[in-house]
C-alpha positions in Angstrom: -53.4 29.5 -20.3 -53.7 28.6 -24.1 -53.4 32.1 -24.7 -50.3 32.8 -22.9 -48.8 29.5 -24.6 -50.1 30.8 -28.1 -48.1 34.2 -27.7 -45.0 32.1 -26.6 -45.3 29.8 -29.4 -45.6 33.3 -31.5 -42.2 34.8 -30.1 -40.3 31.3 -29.9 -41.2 31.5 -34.1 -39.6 35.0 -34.2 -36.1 33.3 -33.3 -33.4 36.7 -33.3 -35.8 38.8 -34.6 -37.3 38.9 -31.1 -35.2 40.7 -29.0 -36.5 42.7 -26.5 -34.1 45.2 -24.1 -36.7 44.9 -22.0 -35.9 41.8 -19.7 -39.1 41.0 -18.3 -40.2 40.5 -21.6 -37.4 38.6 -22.9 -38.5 34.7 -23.3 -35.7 32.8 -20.4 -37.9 35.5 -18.3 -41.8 35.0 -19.7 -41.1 30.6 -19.5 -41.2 30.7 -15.3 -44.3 33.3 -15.6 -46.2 30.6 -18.1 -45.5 27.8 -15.8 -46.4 29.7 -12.9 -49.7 30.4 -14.2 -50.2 27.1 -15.5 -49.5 25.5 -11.5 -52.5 28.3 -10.3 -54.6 27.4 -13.3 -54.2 23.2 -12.3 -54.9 24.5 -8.4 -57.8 26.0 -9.3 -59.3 23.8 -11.7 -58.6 20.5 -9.2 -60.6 23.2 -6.9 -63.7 23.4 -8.4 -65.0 20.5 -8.5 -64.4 19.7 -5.1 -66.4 22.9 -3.9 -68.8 22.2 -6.7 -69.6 18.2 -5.4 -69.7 19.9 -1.7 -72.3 22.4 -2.4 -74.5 19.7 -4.5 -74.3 17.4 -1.5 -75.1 20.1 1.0 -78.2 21.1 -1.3 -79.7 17.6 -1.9 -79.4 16.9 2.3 -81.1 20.1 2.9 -83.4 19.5 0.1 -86.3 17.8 2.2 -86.1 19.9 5.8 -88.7 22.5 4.8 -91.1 19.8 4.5 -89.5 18.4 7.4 -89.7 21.4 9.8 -93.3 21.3 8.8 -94.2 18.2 9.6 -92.4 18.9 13.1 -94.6 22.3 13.7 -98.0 20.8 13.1 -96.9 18.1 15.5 -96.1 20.7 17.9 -99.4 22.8 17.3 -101.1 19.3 18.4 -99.2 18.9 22.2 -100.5 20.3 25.2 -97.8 23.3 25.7 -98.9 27.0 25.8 -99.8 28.9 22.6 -97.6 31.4 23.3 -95.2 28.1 23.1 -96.5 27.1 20.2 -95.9 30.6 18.5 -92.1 30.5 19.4 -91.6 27.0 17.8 -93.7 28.6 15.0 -91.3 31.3 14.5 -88.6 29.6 14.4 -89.7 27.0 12.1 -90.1 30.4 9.7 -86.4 30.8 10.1 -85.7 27.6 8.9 -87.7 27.7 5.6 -87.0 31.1 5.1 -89.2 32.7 2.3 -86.6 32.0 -0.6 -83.5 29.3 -0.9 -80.4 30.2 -0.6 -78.7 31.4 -3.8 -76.3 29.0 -5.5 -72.8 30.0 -6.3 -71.2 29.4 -9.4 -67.2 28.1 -9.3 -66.1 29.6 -12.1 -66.9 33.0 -11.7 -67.6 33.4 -7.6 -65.4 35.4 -5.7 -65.4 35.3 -1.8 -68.6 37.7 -1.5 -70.6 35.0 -3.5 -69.2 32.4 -1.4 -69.3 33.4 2.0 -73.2 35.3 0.9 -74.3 31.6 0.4 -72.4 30.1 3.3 -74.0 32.6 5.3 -77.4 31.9 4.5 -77.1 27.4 4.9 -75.4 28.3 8.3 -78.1 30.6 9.7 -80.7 28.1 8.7 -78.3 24.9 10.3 -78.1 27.1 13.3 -81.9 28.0 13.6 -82.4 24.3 13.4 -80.6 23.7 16.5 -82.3 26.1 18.5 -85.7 24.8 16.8 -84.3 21.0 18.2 -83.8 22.5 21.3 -87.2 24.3 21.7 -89.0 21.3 20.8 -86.8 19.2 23.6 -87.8 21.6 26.3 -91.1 20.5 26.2 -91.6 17.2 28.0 -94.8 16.6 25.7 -93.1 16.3 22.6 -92.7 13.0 21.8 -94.1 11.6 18.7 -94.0 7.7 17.8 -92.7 8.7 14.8 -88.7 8.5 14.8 -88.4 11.1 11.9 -89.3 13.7 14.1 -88.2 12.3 17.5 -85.8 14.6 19.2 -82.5 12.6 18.4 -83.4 11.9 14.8 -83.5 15.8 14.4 -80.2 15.8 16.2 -78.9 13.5 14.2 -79.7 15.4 10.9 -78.7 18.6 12.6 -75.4 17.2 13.0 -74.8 15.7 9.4 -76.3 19.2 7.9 -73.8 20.9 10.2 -70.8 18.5 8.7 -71.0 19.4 5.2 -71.7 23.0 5.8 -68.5 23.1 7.2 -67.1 20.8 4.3 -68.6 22.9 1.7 -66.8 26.2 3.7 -63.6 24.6 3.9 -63.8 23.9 0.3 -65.5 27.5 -1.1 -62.0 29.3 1.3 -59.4 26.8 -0.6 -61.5 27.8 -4.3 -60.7 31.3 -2.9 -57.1 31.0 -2.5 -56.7 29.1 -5.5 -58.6 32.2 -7.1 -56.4 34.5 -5.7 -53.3 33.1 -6.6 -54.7 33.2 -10.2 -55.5 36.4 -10.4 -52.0 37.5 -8.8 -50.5 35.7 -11.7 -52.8 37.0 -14.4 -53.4 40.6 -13.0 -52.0 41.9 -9.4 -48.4 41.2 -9.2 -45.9 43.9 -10.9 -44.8 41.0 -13.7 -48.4 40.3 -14.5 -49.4 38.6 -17.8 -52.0 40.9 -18.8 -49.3 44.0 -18.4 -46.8 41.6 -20.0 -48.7 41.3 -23.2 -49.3 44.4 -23.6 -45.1 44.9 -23.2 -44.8 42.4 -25.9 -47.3 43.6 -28.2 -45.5 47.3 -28.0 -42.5 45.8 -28.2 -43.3 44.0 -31.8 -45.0 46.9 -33.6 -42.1 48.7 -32.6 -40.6 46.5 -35.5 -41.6 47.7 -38.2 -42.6 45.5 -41.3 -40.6 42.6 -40.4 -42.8 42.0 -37.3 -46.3 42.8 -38.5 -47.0 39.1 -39.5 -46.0 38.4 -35.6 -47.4 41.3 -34.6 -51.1 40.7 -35.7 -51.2 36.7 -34.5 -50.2 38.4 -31.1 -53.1 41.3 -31.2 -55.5 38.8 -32.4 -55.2 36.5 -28.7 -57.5 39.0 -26.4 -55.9 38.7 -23.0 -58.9 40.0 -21.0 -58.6 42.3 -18.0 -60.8 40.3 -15.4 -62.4 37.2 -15.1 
């Protein structure tokens, strides 16, 4: 945004000499763009951190549940069930674990695949759980003394892991939209700012001399293509 107020600044300076025939370029026409992309840059900045606190609260509650689950499974392998029961509450405690943690996104450069990759992965495990719960609760022989791995206290978690999963989705599909609406600003729609720059720049070597001054403060703000 400091860019695009830069180059305004730039042409505002020009006074007459900036006068473009081109009227998407002209300045009464580039103002509404520049505020436009300054309300997507404040929605997607007040965005951020929202999806960013989400994720971190997700992560620290699922922090402990491999060591958890663990705990759980060698209670189980000490119950009189079946060992072929035991295997199935074994295998599903693998599930949960998982051989490697979910990969974090990062908010200031994730698009949806990043986001919905890592939602993907929290949910499968939070869904794993509950049949894992629900395994364990079939079996009339589990039931430990100890209440962090009694049935309901699982549920309980289960439940509250399940919550902020959902927070953190609704949060990473709003960082998306807010993303978008960026990028339609900056790059996608037909009066986009990066094609807009380029307009301008044209427009001022076009002038000869009595631009150049304008013309090289303009060329020097890189107005990338992607971000």
């Amino acid at each position: 945004m400091g860019k695009l107020t830069s180059a305004f600044q730039i042409l505002q300076e020009m006074g007459t000499l900036y006068n473009p025939s081109n009227a998407k370029i002209q300045l009464a026409n580039l103002d509404p763009i520049r505020a436009s992309l300054q309300t997507t840059l404040n929605e997607l900045n007040s965005k951020k951190p929202i999806y960013k606190n989400a994720v971190s609260e997700r992560e620290d509650a699922m922090a402990s549940l491999g060591k958890l689950v663990t705990k759980v499974l060698n209670y189980a392998k000490s119950i009189d069930i079946s060992a072929a029961d035991k295997e199935n509450i074994a295998n599903q405690a693998k599930k949960i674990r998982g051989d490697q943690k979910a990969k974090k996104t990062n908010p200031e450069t994730t698009e949806a695949i990043g986001i919905s990759t890592s939602q993907m992965s929290y949910d499968s495990r939070i869904a794993n759980l509950d049949v894992f719960i629900k395994q364990l609760g079939s079996h009339a022989n589990y039931a430990p003394n100890e209440s962090e791995i009694q049935v309901a206290s699982l549920e309980t978690l289960h439940g509250n892991l399940a919550t902020l999963s959902t927070t953190v989705n609704t949060a990473g599909n709003a960082l998306i939209t807010a993303r978008i609406n960026r990028n339609n600003v900056l790059y996608n729609n037909d009066n986009n700012v990066i094609q807009l720059m380029r307009d301008v720049k044209s427009y001022l070597k076009s002038l000869g001399d009595s631009a150049k001054p304008y013309h090289s403060a303009m060329v020097k703000l890189k107005f990338i293509e992607k971000v």
